[in-house]
Residue frames as qw, qx, qy, qz and C-alpha x, y, z in Angstrom:
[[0.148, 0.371, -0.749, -0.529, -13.81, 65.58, 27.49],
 [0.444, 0.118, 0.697, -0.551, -16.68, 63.16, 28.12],
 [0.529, 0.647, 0.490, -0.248, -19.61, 64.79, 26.67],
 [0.087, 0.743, -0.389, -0.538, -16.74, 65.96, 23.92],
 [0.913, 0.400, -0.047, -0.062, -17.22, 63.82, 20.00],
 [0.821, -0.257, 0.230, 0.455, -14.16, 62.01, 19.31],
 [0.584, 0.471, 0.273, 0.601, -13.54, 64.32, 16.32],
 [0.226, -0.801, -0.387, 0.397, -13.32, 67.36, 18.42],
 [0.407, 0.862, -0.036, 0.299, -12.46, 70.70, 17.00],
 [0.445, -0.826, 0.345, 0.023, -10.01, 71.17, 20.70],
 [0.855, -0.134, 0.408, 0.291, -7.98, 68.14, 18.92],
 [0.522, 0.829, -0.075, 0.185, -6.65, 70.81, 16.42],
 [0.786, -0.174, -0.244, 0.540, -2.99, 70.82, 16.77],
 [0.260, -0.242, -0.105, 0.929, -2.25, 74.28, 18.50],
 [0.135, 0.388, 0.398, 0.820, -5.18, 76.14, 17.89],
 [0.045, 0.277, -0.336, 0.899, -5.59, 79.13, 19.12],
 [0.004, 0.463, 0.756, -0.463, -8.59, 79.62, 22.09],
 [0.339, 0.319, -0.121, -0.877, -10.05, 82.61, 19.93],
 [0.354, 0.202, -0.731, -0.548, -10.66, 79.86, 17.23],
 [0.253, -0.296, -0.918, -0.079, -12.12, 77.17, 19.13],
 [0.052, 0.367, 0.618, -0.694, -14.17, 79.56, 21.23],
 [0.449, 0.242, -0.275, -0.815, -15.70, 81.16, 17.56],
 [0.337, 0.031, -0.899, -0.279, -16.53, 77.52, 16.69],
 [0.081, -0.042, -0.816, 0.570, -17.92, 77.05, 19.71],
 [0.218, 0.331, 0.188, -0.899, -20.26, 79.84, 19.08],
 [0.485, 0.212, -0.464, -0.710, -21.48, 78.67, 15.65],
 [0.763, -0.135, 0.423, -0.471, -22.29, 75.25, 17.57],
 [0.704, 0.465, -0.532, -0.080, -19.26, 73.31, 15.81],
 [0.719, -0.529, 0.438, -0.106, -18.09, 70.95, 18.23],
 [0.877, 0.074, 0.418, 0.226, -16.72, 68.14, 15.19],
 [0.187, -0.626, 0.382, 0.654, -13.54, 69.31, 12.92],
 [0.241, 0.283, 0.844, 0.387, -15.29, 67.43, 9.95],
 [0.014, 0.755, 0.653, -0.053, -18.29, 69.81, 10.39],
 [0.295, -0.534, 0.096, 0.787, -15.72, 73.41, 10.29],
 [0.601, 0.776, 0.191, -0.005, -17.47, 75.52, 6.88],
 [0.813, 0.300, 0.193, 0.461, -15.18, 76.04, 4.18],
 [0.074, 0.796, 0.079, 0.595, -14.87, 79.63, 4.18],
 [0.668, -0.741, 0.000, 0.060, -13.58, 79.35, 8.44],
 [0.404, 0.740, -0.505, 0.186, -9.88, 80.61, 8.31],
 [0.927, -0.344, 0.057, 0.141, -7.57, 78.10, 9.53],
 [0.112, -0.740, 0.626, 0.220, -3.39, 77.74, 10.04],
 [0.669, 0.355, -0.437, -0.485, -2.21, 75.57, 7.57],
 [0.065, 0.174, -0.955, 0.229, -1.60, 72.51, 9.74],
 [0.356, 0.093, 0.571, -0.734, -5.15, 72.93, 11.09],
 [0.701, 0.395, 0.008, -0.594, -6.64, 72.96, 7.88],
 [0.569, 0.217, -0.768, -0.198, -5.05, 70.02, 6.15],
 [0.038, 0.015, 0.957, -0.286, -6.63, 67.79, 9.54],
 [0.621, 0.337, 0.446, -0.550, -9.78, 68.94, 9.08],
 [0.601, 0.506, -0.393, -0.477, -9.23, 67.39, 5.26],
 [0.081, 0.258, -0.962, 0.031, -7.18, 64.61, 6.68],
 [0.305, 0.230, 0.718, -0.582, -10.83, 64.07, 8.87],
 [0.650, 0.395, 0.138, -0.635, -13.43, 64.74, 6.19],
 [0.376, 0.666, -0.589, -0.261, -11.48, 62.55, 3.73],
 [0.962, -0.155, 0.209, -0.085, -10.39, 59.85, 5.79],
 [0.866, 0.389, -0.138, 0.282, -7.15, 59.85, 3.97],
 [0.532, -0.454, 0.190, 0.690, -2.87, 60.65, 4.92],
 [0.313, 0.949, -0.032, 0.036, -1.56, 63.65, 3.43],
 [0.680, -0.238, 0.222, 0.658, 2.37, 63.40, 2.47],
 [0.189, -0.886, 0.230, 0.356, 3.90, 66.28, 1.67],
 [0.746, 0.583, -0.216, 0.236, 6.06, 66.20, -2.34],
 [0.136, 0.875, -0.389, 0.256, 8.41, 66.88, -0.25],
 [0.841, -0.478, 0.152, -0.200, 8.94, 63.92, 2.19],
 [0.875, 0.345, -0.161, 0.299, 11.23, 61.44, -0.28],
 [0.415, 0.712, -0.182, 0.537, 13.43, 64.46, 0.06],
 [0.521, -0.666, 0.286, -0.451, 13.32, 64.84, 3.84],
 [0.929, -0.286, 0.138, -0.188, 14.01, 61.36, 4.36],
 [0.759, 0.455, -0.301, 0.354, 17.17, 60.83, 2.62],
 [0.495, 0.532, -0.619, 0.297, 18.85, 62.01, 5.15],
 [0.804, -0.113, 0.297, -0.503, 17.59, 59.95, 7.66],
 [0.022, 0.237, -0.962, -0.136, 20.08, 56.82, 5.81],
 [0.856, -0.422, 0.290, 0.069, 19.77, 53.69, 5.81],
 [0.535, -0.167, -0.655, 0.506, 22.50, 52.67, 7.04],
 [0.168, -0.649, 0.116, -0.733, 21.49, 54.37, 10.22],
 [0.283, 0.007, -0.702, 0.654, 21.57, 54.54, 14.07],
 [0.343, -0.675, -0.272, -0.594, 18.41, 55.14, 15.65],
 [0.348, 0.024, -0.691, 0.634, 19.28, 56.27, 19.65],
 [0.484, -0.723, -0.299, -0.392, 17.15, 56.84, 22.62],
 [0.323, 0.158, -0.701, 0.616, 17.82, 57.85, 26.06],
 [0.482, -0.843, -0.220, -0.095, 16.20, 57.79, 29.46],
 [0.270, 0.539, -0.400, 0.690, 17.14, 59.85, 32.28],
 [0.387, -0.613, -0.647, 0.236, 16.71, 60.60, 36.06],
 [0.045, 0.519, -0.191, 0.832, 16.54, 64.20, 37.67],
 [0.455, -0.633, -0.604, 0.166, 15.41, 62.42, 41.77],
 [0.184, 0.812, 0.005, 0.553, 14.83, 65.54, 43.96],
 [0.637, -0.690, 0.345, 0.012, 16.74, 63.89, 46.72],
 [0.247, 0.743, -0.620, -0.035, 20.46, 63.40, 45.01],
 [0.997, 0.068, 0.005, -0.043, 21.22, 59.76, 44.34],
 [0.815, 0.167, -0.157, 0.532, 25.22, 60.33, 43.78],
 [0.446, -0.547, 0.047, 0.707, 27.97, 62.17, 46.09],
 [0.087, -0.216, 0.329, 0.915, 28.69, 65.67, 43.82],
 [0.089, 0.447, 0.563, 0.689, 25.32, 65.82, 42.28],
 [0.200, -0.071, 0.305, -0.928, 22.86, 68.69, 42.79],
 [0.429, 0.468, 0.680, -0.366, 18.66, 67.92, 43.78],
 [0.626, 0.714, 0.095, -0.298, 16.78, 67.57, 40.17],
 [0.052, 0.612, -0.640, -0.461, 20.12, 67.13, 38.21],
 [0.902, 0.292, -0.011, -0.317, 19.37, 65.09, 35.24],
 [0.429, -0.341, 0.834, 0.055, 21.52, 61.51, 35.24],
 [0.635, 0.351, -0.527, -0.443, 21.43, 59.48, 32.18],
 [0.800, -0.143, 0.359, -0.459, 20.00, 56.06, 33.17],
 [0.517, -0.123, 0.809, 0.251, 20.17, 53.90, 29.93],
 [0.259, 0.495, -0.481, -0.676, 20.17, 53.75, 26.49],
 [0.704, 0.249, 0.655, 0.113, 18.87, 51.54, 23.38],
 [0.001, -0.556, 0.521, 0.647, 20.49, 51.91, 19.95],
 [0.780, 0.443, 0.438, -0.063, 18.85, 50.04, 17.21],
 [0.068, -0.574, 0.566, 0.588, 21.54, 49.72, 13.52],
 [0.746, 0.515, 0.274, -0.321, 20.22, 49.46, 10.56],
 [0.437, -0.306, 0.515, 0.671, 23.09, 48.12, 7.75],
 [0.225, 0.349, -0.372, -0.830, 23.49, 48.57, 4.33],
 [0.277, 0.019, -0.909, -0.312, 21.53, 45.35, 3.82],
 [0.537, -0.316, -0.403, -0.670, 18.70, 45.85, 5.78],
 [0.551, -0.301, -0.647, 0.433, 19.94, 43.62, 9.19],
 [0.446, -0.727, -0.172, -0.492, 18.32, 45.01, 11.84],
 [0.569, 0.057, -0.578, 0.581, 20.65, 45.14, 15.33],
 [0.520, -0.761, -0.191, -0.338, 19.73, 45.99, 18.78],
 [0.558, 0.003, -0.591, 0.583, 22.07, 47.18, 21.66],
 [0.457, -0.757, -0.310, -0.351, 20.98, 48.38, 25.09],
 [0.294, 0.147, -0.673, 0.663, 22.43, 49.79, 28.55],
 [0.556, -0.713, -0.227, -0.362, 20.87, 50.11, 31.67],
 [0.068, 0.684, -0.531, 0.495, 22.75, 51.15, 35.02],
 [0.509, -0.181, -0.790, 0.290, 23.21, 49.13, 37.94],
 [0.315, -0.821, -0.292, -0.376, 22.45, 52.43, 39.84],
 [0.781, -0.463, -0.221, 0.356, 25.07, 51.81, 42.35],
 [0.489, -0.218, 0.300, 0.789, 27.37, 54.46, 41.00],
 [0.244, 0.733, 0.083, -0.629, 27.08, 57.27, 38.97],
 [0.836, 0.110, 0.534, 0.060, 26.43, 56.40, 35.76],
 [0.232, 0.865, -0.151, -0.419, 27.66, 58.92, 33.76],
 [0.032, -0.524, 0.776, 0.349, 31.27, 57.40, 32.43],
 [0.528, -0.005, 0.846, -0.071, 29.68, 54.21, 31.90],
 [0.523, 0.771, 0.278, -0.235, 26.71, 55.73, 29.68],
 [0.399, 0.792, -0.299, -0.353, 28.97, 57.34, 27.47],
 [0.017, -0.459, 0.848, 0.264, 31.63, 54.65, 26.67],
 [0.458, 0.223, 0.852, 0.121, 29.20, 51.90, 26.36],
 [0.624, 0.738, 0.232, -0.114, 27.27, 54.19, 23.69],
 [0.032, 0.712, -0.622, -0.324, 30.74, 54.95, 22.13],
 [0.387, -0.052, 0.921, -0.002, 31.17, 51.27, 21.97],
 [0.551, 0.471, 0.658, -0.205, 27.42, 50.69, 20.45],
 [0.547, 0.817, 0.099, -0.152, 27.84, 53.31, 17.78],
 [0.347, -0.562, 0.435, 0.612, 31.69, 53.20, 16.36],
 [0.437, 0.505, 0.583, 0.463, 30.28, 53.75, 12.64],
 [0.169, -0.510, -0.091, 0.839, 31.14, 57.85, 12.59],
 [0.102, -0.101, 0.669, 0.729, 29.97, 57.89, 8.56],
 [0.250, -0.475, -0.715, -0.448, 25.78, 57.38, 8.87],
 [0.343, -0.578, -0.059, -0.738, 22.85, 59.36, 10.63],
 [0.157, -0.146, -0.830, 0.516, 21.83, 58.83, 14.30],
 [0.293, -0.529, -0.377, -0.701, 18.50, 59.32, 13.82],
 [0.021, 0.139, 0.651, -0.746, 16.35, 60.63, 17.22],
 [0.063, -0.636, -0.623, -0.450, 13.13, 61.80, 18.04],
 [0.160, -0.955, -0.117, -0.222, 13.07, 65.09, 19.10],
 [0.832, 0.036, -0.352, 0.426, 16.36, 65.57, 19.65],
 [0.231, 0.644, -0.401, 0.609, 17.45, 68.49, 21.97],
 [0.797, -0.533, 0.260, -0.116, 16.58, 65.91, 24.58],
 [0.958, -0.126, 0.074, 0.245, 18.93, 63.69, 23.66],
 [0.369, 0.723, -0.104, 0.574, 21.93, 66.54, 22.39],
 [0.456, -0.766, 0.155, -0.426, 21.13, 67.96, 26.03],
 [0.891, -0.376, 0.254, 0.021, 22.56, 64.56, 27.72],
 [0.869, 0.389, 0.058, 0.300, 25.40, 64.42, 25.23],
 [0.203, 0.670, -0.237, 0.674, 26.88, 67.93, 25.40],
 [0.480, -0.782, 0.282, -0.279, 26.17, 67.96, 29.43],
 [0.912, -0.261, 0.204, 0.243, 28.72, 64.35, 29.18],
 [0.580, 0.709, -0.088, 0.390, 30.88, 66.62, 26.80],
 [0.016, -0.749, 0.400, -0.529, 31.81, 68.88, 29.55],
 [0.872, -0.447, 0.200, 0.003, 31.60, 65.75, 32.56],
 [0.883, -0.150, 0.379, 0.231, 34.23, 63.89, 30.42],
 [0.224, 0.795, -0.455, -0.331, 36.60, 66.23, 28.17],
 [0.303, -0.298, 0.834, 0.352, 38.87, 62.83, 27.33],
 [0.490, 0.322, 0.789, -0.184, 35.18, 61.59, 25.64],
 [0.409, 0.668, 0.067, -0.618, 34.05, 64.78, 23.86],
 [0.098, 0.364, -0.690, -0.617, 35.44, 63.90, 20.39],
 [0.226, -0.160, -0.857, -0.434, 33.59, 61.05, 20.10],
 [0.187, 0.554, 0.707, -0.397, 30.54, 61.99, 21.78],
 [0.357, 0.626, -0.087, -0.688, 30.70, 65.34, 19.53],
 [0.069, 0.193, -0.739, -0.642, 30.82, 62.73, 16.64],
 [0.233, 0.303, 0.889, -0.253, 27.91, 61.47, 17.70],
 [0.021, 0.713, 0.185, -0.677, 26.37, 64.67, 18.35],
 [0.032, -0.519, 0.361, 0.774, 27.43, 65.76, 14.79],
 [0.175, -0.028, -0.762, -0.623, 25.12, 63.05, 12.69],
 [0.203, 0.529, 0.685, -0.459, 22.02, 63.37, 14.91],
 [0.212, -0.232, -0.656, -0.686, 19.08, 63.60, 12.19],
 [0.232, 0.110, 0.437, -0.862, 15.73, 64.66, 14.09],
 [0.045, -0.362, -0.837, -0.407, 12.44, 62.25, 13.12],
 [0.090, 0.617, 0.470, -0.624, 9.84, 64.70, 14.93],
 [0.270, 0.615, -0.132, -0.729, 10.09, 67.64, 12.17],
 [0.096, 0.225, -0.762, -0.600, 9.86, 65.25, 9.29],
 [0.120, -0.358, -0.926, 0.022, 7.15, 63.66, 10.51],
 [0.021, -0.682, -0.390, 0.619, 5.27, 66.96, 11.94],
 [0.104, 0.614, -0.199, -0.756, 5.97, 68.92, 8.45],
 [0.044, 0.251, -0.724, -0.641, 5.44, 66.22, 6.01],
 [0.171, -0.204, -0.958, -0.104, 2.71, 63.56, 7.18],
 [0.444, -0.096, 0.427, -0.781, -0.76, 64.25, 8.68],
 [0.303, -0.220, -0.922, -0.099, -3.09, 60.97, 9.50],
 [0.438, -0.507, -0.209, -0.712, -6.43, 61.17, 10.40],
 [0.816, -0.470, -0.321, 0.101, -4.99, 58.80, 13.81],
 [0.427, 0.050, -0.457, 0.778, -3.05, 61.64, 14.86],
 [0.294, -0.215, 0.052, -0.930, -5.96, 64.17, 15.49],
 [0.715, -0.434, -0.530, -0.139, -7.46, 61.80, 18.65],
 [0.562, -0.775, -0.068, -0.280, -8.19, 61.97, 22.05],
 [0.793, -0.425, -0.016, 0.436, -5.24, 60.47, 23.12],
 [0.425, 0.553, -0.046, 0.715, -3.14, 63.52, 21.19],
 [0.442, -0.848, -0.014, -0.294, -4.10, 65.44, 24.42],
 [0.874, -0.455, 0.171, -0.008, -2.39, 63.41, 26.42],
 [0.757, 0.062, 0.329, 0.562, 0.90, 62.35, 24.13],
 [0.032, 0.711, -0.300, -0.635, 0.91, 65.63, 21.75],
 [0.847, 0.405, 0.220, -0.264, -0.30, 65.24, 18.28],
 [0.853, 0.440, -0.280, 0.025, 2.90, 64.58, 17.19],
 [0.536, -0.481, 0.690, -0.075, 4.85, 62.61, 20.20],
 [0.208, 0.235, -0.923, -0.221, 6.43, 59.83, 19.17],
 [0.240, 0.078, 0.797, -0.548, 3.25, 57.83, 21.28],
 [0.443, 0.521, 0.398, -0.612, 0.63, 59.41, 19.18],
 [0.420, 0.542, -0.571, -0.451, 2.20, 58.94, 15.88],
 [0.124, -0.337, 0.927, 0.109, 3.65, 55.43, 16.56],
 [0.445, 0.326, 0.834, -0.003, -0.22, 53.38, 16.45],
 [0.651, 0.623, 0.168, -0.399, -1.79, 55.69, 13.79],
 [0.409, 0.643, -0.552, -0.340, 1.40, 54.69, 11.43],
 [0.352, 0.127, -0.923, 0.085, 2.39, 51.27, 12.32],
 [0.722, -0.338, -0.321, -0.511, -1.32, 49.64, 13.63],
 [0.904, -0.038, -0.421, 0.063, 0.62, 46.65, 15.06],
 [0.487, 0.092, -0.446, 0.745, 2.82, 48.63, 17.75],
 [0.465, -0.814, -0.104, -0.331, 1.37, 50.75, 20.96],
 [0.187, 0.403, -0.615, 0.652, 3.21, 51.99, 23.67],
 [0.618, -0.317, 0.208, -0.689, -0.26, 50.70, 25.27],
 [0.951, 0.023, -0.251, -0.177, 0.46, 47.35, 24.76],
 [0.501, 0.299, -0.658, 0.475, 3.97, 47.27, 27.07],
 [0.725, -0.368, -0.580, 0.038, 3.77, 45.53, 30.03],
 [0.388, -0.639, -0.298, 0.593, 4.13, 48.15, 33.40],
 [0.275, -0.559, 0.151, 0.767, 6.74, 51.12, 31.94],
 [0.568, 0.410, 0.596, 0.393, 5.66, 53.07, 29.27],
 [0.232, 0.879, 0.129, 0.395, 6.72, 56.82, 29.83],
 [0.339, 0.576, -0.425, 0.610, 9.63, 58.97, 29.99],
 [0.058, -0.495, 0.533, -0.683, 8.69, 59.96, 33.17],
 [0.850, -0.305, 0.133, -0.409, 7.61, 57.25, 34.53],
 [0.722, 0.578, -0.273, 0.264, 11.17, 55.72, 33.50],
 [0.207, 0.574, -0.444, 0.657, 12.53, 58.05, 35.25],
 [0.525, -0.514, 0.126, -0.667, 10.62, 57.39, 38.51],
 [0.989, -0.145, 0.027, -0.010, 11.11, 53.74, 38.88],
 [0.642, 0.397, -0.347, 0.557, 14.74, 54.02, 37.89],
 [0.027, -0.613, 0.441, -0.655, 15.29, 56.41, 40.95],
 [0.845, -0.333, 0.008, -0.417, 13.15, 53.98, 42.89],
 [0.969, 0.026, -0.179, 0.168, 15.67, 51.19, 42.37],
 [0.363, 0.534, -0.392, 0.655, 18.96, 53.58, 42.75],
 [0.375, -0.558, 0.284, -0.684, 17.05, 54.67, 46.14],
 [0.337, 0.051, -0.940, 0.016, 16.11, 50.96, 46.92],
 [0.546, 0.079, -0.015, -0.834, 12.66, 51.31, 46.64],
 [0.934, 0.227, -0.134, -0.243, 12.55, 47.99, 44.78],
 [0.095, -0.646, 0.754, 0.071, 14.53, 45.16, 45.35],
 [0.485, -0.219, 0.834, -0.144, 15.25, 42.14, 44.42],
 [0.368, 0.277, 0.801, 0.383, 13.13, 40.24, 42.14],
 [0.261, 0.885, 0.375, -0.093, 10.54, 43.45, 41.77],
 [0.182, -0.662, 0.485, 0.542, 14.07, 45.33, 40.77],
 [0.371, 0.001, 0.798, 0.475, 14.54, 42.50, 38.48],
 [0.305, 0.634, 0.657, 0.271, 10.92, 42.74, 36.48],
 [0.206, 0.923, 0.225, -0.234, 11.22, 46.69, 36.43],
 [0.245, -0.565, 0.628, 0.475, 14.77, 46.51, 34.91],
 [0.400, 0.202, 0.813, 0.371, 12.90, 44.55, 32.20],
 [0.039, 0.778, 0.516, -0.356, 10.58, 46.66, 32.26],
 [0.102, -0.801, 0.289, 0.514, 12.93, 49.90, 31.83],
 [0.221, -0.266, 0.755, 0.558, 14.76, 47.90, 28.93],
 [0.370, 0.517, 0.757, 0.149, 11.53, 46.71, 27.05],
 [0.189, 0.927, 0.215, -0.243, 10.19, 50.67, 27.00],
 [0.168, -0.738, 0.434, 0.489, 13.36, 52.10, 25.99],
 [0.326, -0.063, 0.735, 0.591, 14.20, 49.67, 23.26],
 [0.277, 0.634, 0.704, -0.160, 10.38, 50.11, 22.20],
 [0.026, -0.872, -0.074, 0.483, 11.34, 53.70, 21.26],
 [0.209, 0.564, -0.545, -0.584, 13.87, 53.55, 18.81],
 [0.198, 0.253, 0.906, 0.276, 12.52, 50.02, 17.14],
 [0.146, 0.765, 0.481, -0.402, 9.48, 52.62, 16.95],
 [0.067, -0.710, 0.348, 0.609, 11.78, 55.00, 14.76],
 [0.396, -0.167, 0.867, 0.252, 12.36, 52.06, 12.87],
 [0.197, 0.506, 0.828, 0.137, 8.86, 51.07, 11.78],
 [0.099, 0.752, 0.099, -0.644, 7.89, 55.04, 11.55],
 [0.021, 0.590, -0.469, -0.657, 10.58, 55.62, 9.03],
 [0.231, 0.091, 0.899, 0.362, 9.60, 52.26, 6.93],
 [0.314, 0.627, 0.712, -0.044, 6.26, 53.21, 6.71],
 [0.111, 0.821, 0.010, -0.561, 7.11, 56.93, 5.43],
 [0.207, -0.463, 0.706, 0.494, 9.05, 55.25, 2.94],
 [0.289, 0.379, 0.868, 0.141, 6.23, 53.47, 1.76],
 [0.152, 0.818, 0.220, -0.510, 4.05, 57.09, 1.71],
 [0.238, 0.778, -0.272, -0.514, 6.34, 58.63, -0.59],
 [0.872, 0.479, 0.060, -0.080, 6.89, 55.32, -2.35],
 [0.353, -0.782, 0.493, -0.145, 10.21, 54.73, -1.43],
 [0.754, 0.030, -0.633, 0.175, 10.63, 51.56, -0.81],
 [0.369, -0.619, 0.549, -0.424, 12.76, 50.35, 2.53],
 [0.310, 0.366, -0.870, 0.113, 14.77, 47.71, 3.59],
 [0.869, -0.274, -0.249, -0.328, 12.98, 44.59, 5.27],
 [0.083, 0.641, -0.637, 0.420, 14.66, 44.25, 8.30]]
């Protein structure tokens, strides 16, 4: 990727190796530089426009996308573990353990709230996880917004079947999850999602979106933890007692900083789409 311009044509989202190998041929290397008359899918082609342009494309359709997406709204995140030496009596190698959580609650007035869990590790944390998010969310009537959510559905429905006494209100959860990925992936395209770091994050992770929309936020700018699976790794570290003590302590901040980072991310995502489609949005 070196000797590769920043505007590469590989930074197309999904496109196909036929395509970039014809490009290749015609000695296009920049997606600004692709002739008019080159057939593209239509995602492809509105970045090379986002790129020659320099401008966001929004989609008439966004306003409409967002509504349901509240506010009021829940915005939830979860980490997990999955160690492949078994951290709790009954579990199996790789099984995936829900770690800790960060809920962010937007009212009808715009107040901005912030509630977080994080296991001790001593103990499976399963029961815990679910009742303290029970606890965080007991508003059954507004969205729970996510990003990408059959991760987080996946950890819900496997505590459905851990804790039958729970299911109801986990399935209420479960029932107003609202999915920011596809609204964002079908409505928006910025000419700071189609960069080098999209390799790396996916051109529309929450990572790669989060600094081209909201300038003032990076997941590069938190201190140690700053991916899933790298979440996950240090959590098992501490369960395993890898870390103790005061280096426990600063990666438990750690773990809690990244995690909330995520859904306050959601937050500032959704404000700024509101602004796209003219909107408005509460000042939280």
């Amino acid at each position: 990727m070196a000797a590769k311009p920043q505007d590469w044509t590989g930074l197309l989202y999904r496109i196909h190796p036929n395509r970039l190998a014809a490009l290749h041929a015609q000695g296009i290397e920049s997606i600004p530089d692709i002739p008019e008359d080159f057939k593209l899918p239509e995602k492809q082609a509105l970045a090379l426009d986002c790129l020659a342009s320099g401008e966001i494309w929004v989609s008439e359709d966004l306003a409409d996308a967002l509504r349901a997406l509240g506010p009021p709204a829940y915005y939830m995140d979860f980490e997990t573990m999955a160690p492949g030496i078994p951290a709790y009596v009954g579990t199996r190698p790789y099984e995936t353990v829900p770690s800790q959580f960060s809920v962010h609650y937007i009212d009808e007035d715009g107040v901005l709230t912030h509630t977080a869990y994080l296991a001790e590790g001593d103990v499976h944390p399963g029961r815990e996880f679910a009742e303290e998010l029970i606890a965080a969310m007991d508003r059954t009537d507004v969205p729970v917004v996510v990003y990408n959510e059959s991760f987080e559905l996946g950890v819900l429905g496997a505590l459905c079947e851990m804790f039958p006494d729970l299911a109801e209100d986990l399935g209420a959860i479960m029932k107003n999850v609202v999915d920011l990925l596809p609204v964002v992936r079908d409505h928006v395209c910025h000419p700071g999602f189609i960069t080098k770091r999209s390799l790396d994050a996916g051109t529309y992770s929450i990572k790669n979106v989060l600094p081209a929309l909201v300038p003032s936020m990076s997941y590069a700018d938190l201190d140690g933890v700053a991916e899933g699976g790298e979440a996950s790794r240090v959590f098992a570290a501490i369960v395993h007692g890898v870390y103790t003590g005061r280096e426990a302590d600063d990666y438990r901040q750690q773990l809690l900083d990244y995690c909330e980072q995520d859904t306050l991310a959601m937050v500032e995502i959704q404000k700024v789409l509101l602004t796209l489609c003219g909107s408005g949005g509460p000042a939280a």
